[in-house]
N, CA, C and O atoms as a CHARMM CRD file, in Angstrom:
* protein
*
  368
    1    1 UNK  N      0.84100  -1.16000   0.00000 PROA 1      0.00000
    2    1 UNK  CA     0.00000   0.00000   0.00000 PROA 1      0.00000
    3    1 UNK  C      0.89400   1.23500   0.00000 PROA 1      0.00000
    4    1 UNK  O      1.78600   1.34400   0.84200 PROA 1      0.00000
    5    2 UNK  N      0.65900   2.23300  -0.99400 PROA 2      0.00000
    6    2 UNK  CA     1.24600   3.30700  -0.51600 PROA 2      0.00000
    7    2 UNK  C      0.26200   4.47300  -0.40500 PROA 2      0.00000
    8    2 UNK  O     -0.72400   4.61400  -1.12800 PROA 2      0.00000
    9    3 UNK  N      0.61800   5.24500   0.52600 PROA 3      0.00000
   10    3 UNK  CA     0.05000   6.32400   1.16200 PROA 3      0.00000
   11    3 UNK  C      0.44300   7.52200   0.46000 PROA 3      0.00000
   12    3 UNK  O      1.66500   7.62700   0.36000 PROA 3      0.00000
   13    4 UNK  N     -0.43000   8.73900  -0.21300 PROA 4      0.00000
   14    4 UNK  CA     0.21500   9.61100  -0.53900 PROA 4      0.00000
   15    4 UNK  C      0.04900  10.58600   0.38800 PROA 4      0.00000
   16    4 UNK  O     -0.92600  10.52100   1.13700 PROA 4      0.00000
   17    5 UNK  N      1.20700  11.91900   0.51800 PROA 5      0.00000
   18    5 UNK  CA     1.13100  12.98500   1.46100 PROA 5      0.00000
   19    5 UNK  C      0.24800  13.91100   1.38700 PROA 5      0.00000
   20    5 UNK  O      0.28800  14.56000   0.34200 PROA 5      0.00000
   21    6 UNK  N     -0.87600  14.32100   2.46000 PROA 6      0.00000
   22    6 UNK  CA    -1.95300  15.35400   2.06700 PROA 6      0.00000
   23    6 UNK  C     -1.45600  16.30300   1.03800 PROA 6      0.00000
   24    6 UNK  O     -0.27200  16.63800   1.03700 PROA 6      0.00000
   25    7 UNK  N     -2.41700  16.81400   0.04500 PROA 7      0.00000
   26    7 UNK  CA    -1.93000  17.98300  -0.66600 PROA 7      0.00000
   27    7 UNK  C     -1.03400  17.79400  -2.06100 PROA 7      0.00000
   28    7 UNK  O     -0.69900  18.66600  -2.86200 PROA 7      0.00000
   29    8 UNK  N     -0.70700  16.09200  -2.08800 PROA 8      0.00000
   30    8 UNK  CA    -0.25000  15.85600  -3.41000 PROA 8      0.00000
   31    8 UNK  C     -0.49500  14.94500  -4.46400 PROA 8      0.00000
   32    8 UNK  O      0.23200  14.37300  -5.27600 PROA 8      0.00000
   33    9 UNK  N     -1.88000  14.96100  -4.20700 PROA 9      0.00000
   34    9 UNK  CA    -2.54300  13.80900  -5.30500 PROA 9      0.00000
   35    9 UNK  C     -2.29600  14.39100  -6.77000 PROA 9      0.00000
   36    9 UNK  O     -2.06100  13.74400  -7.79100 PROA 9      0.00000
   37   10 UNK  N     -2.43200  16.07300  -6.58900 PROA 10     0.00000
   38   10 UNK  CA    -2.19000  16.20000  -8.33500 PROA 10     0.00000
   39   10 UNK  C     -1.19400  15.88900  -9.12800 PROA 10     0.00000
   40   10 UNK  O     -1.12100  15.58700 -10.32000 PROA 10     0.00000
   41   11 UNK  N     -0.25400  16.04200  -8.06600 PROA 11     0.00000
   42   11 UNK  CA     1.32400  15.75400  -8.66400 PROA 11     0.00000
   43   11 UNK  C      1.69800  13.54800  -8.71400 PROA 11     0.00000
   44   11 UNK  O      2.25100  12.65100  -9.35000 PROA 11     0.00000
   45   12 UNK  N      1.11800  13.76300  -7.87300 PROA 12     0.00000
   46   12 UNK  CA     1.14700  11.64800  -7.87000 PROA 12     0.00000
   47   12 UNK  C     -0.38900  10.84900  -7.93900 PROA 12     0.00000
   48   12 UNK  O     -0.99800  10.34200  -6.99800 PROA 12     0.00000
   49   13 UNK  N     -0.76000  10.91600  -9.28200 PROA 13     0.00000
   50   13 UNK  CA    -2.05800   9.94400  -9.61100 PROA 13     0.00000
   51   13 UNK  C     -1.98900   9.44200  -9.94900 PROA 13     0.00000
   52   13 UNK  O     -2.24100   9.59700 -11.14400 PROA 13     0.00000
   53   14 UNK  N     -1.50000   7.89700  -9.45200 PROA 14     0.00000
   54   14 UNK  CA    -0.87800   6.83800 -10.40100 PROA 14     0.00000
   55   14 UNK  C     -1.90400   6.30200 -11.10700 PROA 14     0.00000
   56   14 UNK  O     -1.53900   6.27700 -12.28300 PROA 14     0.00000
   57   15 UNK  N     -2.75200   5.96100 -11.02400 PROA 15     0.00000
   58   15 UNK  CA    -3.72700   5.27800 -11.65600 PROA 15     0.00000
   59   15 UNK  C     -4.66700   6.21700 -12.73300 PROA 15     0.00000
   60   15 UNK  O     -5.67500   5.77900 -13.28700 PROA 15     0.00000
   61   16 UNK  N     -4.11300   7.64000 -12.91900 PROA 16     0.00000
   62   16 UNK  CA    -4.98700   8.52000 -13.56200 PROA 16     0.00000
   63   16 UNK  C     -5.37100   8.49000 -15.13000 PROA 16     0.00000
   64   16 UNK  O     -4.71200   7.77700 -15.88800 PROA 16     0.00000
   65   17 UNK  N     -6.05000   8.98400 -15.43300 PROA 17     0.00000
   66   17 UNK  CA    -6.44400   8.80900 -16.78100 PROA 17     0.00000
   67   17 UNK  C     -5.84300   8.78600 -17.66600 PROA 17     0.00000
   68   17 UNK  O     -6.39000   8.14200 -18.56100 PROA 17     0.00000
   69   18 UNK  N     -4.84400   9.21400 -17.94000 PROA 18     0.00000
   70   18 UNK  CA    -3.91700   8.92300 -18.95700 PROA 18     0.00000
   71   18 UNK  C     -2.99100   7.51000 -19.36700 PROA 18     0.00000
   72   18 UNK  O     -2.30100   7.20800 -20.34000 PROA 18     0.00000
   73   19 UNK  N     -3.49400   6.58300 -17.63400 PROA 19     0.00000
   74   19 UNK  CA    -2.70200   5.38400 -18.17700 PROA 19     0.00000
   75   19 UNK  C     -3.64800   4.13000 -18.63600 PROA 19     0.00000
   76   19 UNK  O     -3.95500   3.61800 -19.71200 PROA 19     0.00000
   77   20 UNK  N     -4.07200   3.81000 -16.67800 PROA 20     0.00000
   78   20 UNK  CA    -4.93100   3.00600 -16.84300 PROA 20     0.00000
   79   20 UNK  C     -6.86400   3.08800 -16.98600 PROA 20     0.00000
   80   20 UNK  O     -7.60900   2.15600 -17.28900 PROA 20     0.00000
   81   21 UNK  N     -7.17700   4.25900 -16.71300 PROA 21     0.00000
   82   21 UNK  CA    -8.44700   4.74800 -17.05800 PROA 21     0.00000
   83   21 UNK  C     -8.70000   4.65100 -18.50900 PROA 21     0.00000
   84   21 UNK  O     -9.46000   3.83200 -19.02300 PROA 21     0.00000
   85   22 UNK  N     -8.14700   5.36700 -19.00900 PROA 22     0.00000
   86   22 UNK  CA    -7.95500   5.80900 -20.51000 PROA 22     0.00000
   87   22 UNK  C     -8.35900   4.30400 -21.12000 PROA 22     0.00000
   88   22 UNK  O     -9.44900   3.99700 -21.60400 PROA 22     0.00000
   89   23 UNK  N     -7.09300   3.38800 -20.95200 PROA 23     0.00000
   90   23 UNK  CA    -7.31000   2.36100 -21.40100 PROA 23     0.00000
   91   23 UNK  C     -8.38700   1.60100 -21.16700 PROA 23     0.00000
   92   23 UNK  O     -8.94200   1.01600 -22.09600 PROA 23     0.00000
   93   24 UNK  N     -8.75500   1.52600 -20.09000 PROA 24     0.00000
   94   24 UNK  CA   -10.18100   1.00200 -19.62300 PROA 24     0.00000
   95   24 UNK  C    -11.44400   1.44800 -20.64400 PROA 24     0.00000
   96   24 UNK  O    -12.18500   0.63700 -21.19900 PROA 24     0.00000
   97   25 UNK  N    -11.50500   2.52000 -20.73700 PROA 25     0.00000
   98   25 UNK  CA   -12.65800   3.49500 -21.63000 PROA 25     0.00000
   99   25 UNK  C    -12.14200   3.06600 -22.83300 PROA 25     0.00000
  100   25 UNK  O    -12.90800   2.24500 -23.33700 PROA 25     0.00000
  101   26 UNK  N    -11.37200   3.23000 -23.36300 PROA 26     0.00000
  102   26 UNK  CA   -10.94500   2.47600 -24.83200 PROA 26     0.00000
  103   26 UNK  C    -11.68200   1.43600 -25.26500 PROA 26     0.00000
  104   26 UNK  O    -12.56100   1.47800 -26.12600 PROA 26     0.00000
  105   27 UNK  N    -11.29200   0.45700 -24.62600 PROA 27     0.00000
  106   27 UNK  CA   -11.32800  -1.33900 -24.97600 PROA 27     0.00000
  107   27 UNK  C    -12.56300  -1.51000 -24.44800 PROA 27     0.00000
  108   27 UNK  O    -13.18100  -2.46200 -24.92400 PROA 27     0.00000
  109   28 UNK  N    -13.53200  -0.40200 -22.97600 PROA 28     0.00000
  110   28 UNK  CA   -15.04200  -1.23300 -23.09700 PROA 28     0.00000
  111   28 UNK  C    -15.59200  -0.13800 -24.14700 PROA 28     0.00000
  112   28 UNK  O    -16.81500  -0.02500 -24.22300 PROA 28     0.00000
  113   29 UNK  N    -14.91700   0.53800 -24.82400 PROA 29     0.00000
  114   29 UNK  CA   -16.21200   1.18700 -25.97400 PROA 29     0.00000
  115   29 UNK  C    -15.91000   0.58100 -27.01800 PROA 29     0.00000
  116   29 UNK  O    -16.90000   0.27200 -27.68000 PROA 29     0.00000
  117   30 UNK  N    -14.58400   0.16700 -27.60200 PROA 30     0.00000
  118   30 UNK  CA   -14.79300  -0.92300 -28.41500 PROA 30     0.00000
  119   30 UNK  C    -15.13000  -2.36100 -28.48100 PROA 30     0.00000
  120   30 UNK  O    -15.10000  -3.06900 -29.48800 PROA 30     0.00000
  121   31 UNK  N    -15.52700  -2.77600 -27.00900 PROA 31     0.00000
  122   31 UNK  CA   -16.19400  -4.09100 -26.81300 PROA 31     0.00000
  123   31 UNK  C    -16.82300  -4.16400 -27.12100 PROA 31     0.00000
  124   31 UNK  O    -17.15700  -5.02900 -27.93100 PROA 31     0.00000
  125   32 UNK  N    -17.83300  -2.75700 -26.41800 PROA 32     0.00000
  126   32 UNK  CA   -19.25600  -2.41800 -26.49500 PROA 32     0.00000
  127   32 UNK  C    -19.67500  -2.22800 -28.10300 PROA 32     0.00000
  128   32 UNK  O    -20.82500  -2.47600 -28.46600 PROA 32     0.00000
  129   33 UNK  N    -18.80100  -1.83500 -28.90000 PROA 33     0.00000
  130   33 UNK  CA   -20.05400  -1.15100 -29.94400 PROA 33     0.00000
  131   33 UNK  C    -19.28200  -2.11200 -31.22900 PROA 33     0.00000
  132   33 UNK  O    -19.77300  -1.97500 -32.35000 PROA 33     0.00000
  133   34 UNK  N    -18.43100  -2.79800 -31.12000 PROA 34     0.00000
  134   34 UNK  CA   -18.30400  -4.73400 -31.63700 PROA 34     0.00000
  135   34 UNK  C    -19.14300  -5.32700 -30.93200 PROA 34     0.00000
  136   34 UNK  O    -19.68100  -6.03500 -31.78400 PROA 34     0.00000
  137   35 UNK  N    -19.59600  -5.52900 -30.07700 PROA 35     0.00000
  138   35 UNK  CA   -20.42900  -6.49700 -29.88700 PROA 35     0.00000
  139   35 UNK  C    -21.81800  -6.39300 -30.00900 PROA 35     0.00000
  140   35 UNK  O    -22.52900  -7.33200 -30.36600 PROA 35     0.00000
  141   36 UNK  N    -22.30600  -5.04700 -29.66400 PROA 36     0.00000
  142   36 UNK  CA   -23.32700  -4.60300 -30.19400 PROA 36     0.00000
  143   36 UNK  C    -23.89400  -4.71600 -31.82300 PROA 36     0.00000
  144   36 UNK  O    -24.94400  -5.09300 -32.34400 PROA 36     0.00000
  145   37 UNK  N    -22.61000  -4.17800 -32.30600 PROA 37     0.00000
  146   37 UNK  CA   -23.33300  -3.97000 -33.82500 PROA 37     0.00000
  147   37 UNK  C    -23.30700  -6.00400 -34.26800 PROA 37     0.00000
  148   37 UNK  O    -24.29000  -6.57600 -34.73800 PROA 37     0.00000
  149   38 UNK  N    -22.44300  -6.45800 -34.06800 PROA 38     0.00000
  150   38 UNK  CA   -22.51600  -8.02800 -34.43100 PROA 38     0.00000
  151   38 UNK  C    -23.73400  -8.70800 -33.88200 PROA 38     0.00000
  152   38 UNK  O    -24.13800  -9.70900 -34.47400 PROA 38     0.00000
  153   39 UNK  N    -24.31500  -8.31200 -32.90200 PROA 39     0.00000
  154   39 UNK  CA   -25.30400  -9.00800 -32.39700 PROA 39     0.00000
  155   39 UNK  C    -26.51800  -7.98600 -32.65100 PROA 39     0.00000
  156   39 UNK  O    -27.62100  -8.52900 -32.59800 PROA 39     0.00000
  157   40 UNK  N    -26.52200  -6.82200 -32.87500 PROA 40     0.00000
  158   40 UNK  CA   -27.91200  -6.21000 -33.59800 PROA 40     0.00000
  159   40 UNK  C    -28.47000  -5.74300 -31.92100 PROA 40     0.00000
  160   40 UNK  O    -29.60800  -5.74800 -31.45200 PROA 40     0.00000
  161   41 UNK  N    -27.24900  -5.38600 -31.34600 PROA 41     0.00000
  162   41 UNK  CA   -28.32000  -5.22100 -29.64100 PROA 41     0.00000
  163   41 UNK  C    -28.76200  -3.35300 -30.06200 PROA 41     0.00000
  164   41 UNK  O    -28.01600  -2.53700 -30.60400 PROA 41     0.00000
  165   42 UNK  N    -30.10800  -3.15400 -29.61200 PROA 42     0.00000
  166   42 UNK  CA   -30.25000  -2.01400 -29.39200 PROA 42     0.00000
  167   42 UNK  C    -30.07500  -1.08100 -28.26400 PROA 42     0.00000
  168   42 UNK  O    -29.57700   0.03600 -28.12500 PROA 42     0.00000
  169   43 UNK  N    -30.58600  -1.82700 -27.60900 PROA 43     0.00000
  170   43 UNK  CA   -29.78400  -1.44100 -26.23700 PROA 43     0.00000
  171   43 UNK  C    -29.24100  -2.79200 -24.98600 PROA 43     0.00000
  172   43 UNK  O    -29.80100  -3.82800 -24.62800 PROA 43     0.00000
  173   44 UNK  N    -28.02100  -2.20700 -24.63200 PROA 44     0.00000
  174   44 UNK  CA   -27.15200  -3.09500 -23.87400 PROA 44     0.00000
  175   44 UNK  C    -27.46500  -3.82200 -22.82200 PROA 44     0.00000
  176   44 UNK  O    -27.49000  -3.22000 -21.74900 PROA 44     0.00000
  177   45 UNK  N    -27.70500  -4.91900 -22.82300 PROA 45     0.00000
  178   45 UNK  CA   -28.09600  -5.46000 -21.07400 PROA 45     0.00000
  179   45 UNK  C    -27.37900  -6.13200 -19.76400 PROA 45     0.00000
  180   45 UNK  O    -26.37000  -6.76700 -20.07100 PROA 45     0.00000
  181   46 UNK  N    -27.56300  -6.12700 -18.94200 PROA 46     0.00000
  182   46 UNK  CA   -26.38700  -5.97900 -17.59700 PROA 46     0.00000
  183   46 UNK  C    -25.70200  -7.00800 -18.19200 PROA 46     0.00000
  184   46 UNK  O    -24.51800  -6.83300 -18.48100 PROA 46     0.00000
  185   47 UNK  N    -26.36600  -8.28200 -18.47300 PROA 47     0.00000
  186   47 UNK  CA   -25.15300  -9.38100 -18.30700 PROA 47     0.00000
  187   47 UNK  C    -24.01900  -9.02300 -19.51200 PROA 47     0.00000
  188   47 UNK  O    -22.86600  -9.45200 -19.46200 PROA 47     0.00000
  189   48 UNK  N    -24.62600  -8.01600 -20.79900 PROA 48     0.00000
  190   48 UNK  CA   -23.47900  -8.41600 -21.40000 PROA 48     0.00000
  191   48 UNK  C    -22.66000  -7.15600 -21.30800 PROA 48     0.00000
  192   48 UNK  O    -21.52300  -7.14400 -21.78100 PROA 48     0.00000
  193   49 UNK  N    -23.37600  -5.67600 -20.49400 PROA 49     0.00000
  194   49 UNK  CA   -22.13200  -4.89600 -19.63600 PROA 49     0.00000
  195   49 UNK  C    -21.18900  -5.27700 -19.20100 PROA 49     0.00000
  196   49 UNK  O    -20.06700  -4.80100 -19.37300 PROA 49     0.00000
  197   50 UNK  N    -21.51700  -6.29800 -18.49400 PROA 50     0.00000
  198   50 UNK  CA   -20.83000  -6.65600 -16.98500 PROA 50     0.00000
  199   50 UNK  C    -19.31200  -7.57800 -18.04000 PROA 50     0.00000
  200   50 UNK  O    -18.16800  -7.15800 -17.87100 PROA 50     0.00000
  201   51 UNK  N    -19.43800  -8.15400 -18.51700 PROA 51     0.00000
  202   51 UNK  CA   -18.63600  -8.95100 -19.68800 PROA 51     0.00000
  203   51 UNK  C    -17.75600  -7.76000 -20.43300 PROA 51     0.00000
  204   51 UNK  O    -16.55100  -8.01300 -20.42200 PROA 51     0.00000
  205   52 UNK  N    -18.03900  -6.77200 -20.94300 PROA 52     0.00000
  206   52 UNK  CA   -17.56600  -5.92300 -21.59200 PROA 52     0.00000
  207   52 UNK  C    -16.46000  -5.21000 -20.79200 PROA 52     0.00000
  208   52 UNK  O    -15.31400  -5.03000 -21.20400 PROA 52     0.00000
  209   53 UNK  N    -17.05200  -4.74300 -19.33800 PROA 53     0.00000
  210   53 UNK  CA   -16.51300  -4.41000 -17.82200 PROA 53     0.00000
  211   53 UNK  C    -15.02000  -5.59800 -17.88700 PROA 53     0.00000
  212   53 UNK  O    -13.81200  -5.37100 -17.81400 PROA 53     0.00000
  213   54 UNK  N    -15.80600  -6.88200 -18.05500 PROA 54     0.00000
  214   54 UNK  CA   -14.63600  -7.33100 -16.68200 PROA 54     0.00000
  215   54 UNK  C    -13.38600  -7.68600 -18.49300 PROA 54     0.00000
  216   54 UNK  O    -12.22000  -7.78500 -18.11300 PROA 54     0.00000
  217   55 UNK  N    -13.44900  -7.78100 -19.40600 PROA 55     0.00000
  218   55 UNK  CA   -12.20800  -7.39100 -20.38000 PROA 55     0.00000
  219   55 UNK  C    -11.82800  -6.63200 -20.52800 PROA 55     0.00000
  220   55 UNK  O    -10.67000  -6.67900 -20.94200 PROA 55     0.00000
  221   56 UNK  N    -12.49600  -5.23400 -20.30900 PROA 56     0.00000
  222   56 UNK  CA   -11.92400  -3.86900 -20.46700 PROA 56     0.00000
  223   56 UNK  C    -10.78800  -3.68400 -19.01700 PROA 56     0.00000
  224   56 UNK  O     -9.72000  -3.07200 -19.02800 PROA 56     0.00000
  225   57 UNK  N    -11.45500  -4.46000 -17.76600 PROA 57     0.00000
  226   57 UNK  CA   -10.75400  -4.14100 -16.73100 PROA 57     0.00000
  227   57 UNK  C     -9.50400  -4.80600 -16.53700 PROA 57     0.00000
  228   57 UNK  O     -8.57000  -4.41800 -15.83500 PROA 57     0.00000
  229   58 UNK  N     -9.61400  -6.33900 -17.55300 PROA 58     0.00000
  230   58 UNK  CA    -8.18100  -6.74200 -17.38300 PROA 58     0.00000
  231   58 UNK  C     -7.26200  -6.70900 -18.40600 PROA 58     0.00000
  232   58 UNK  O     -6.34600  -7.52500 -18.51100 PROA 58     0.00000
  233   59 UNK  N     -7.45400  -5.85800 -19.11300 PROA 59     0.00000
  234   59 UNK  CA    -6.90800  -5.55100 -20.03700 PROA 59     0.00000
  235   59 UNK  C     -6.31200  -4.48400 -20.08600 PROA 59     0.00000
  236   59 UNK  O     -5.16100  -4.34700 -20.50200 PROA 59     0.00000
  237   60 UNK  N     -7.26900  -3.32700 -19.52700 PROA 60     0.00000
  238   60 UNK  CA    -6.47500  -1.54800 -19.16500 PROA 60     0.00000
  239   60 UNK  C     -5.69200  -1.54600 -18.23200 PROA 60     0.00000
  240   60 UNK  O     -4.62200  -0.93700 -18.22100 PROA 60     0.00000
  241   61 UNK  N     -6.37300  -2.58500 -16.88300 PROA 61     0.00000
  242   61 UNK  CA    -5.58600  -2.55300 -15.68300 PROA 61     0.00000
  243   61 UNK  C     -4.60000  -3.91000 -15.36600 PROA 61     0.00000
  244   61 UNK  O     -4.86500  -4.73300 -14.49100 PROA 61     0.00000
  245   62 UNK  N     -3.47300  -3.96900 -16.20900 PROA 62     0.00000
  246   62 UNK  CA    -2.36500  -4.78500 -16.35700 PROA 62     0.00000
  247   62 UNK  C     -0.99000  -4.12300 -15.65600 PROA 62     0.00000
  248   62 UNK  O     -0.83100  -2.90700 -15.54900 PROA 62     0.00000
  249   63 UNK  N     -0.13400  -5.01100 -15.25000 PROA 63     0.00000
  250   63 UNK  CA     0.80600  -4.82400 -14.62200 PROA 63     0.00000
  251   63 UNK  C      1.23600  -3.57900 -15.39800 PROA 63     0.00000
  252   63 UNK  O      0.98600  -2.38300 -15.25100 PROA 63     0.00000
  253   64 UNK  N      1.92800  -4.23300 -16.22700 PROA 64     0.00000
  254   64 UNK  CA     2.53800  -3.04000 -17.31400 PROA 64     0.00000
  255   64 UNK  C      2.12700  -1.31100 -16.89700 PROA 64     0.00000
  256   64 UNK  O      2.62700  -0.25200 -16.51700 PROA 64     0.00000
  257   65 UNK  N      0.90000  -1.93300 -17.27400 PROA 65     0.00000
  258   65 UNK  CA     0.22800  -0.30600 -17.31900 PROA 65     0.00000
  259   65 UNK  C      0.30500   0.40900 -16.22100 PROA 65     0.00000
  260   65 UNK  O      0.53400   1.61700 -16.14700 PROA 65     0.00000
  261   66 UNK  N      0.09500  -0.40800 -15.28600 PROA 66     0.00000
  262   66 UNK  CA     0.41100   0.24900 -13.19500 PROA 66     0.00000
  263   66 UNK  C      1.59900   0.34400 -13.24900 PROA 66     0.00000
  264   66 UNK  O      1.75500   1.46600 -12.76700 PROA 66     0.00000
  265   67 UNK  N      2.60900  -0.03500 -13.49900 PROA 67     0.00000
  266   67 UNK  CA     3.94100   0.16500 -13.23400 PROA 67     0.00000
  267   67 UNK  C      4.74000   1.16100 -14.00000 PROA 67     0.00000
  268   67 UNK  O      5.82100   1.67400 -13.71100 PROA 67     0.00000
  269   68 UNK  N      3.85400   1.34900 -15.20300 PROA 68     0.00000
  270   68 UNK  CA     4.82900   2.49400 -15.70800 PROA 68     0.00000
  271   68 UNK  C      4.43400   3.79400 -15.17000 PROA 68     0.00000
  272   68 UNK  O      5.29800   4.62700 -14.89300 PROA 68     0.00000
  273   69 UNK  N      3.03400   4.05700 -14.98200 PROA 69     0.00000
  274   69 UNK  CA     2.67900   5.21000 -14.32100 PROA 69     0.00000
  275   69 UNK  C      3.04400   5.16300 -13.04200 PROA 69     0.00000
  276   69 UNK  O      2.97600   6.22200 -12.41800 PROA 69     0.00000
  277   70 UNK  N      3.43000   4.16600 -12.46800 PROA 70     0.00000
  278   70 UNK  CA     4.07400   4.06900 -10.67700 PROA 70     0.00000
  279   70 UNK  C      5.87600   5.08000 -11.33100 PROA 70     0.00000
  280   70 UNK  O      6.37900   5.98500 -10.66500 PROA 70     0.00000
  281   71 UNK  N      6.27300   4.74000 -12.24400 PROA 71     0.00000
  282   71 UNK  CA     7.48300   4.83600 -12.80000 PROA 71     0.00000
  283   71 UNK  C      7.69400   6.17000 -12.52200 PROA 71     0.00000
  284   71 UNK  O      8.40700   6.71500 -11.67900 PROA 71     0.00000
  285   72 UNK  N      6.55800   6.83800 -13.82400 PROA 72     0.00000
  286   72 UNK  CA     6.60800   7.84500 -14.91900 PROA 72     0.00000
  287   72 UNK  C      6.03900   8.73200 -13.27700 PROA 72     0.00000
  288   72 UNK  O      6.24500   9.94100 -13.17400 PROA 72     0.00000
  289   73 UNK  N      5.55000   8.18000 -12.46500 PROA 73     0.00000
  290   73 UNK  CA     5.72100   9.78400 -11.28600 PROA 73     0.00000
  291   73 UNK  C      6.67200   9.61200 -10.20300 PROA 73     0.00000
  292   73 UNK  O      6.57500  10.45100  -9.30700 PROA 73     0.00000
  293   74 UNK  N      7.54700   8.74200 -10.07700 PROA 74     0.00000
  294   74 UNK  CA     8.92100   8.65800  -9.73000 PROA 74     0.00000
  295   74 UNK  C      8.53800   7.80000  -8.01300 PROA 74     0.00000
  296   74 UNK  O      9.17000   8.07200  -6.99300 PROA 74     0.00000
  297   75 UNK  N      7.24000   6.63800  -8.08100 PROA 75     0.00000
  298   75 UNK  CA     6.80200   6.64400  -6.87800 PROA 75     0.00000
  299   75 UNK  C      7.66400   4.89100  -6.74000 PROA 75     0.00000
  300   75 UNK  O      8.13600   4.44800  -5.69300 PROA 75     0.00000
  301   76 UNK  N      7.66400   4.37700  -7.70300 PROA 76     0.00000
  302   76 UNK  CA     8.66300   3.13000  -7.98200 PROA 76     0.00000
  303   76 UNK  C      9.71300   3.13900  -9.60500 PROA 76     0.00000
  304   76 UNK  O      9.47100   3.26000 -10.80600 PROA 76     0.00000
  305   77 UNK  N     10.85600   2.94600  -8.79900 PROA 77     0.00000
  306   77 UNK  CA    11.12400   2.40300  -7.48100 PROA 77     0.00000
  307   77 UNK  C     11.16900   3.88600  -6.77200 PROA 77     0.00000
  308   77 UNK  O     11.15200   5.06800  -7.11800 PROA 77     0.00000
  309   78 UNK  N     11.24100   3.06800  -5.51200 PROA 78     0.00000
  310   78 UNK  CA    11.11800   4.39700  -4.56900 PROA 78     0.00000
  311   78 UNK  C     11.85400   5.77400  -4.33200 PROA 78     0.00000
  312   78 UNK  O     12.98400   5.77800  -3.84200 PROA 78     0.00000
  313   79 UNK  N     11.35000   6.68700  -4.60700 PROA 79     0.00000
  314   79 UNK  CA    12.57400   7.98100  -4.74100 PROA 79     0.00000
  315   79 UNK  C     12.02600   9.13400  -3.42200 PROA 79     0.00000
  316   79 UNK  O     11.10700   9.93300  -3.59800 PROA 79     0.00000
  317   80 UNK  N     12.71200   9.01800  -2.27900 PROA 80     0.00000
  318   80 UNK  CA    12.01000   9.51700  -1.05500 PROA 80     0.00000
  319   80 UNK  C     12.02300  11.49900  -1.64600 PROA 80     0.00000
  320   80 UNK  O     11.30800  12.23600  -0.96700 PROA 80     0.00000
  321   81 UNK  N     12.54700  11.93300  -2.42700 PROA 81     0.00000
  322   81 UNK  CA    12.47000  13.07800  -2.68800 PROA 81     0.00000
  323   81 UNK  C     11.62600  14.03300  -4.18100 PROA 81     0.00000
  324   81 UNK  O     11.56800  15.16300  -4.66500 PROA 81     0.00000
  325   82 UNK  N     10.93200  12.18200  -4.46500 PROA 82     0.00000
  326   82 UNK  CA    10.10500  12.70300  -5.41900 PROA 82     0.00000
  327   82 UNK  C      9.33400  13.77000  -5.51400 PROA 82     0.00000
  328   82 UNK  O      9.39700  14.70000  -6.31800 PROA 82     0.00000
  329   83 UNK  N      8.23700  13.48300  -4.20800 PROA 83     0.00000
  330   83 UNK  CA     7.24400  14.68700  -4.03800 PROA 83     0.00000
  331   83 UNK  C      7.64800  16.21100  -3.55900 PROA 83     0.00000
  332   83 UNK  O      6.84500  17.14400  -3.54400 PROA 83     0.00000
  333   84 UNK  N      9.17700  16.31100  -3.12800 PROA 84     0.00000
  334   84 UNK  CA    10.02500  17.57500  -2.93600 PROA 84     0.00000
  335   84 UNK  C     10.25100  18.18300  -4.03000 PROA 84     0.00000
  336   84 UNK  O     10.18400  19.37700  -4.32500 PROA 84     0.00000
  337   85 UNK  N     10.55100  17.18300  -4.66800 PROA 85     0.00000
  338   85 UNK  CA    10.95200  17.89100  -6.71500 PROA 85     0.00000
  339   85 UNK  C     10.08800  17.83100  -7.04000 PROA 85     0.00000
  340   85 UNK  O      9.80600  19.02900  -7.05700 PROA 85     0.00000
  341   86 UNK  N      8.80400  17.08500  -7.57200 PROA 86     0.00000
  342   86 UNK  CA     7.33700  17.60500  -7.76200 PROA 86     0.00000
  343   86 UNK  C      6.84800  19.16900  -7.19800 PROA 86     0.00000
  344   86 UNK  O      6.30400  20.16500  -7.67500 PROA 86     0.00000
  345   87 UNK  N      7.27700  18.82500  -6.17000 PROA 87     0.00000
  346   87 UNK  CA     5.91100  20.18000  -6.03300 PROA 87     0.00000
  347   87 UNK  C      7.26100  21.36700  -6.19700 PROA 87     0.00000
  348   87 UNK  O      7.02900  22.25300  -7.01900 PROA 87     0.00000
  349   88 UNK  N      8.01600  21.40700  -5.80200 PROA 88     0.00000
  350   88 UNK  CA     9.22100  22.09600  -5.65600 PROA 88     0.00000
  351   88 UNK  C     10.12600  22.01100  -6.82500 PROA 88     0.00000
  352   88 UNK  O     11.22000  22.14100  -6.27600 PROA 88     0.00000
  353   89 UNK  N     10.41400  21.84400  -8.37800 PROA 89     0.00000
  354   89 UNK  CA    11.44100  21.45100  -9.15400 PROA 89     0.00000
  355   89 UNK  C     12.54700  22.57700  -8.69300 PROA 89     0.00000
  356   89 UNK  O     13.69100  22.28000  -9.04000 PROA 89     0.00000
  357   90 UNK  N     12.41600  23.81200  -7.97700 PROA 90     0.00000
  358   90 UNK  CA    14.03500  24.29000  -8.57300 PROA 90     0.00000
  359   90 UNK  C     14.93800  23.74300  -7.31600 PROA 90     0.00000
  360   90 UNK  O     16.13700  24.00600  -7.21900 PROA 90     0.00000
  361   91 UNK  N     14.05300  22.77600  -6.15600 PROA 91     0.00000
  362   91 UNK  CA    14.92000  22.09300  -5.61100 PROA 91     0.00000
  363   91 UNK  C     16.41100  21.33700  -6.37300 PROA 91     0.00000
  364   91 UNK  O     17.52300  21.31900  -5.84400 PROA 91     0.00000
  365   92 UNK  N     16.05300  20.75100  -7.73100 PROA 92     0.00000
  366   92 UNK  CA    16.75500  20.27400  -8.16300 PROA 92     0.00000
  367   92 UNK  C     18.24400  20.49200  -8.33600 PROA 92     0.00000
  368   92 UNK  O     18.91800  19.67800  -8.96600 PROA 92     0.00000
């Protein structure tokens, strides 16, 4: 588990839209509207949401994808002065 420090979620969102969200929304709107148009659905029903959900979810949310955004905000591997140079760069 890691804990982030009050006051710096903007600077460390590992999971934010640009990595693994993004991807998530991708792959269930192209589940969704392949599977839709192949099957003639007019409108979508839970069971085959829920299906669309759980490939989109293991598919956006893959190691890969968590780890580079863990990377790409300097939270792994661990850099105890990340969030000092984040919020602070002319620390540098």
């Amino acid at each position: 588990m890691i804990i982030l420090p009050l006051h710096t979620s903007h600077a460390f969102h590992p999971l934010d839209i640009v990595v693994c969200f993004k991807a998530f929304k991708i792959i269930f709107k192209r589940e969704r509207n392949t599977k839709m148009f192949n099957r003639n659905y007019i409108e979508p029903n839970k069971i085959a949401s829920i299906g669309w959900v759980d490939k989109a979810f293991h598919q956006g949310f893959t190691r890969k994808n968590i780890m580079s955004k863990f990377k790409g905000t300097r939270i792994w591997p661990l850099n105890p002065r990340a969030i000092e140079e984040k919020i602070n760069p002319s620390i540098l």
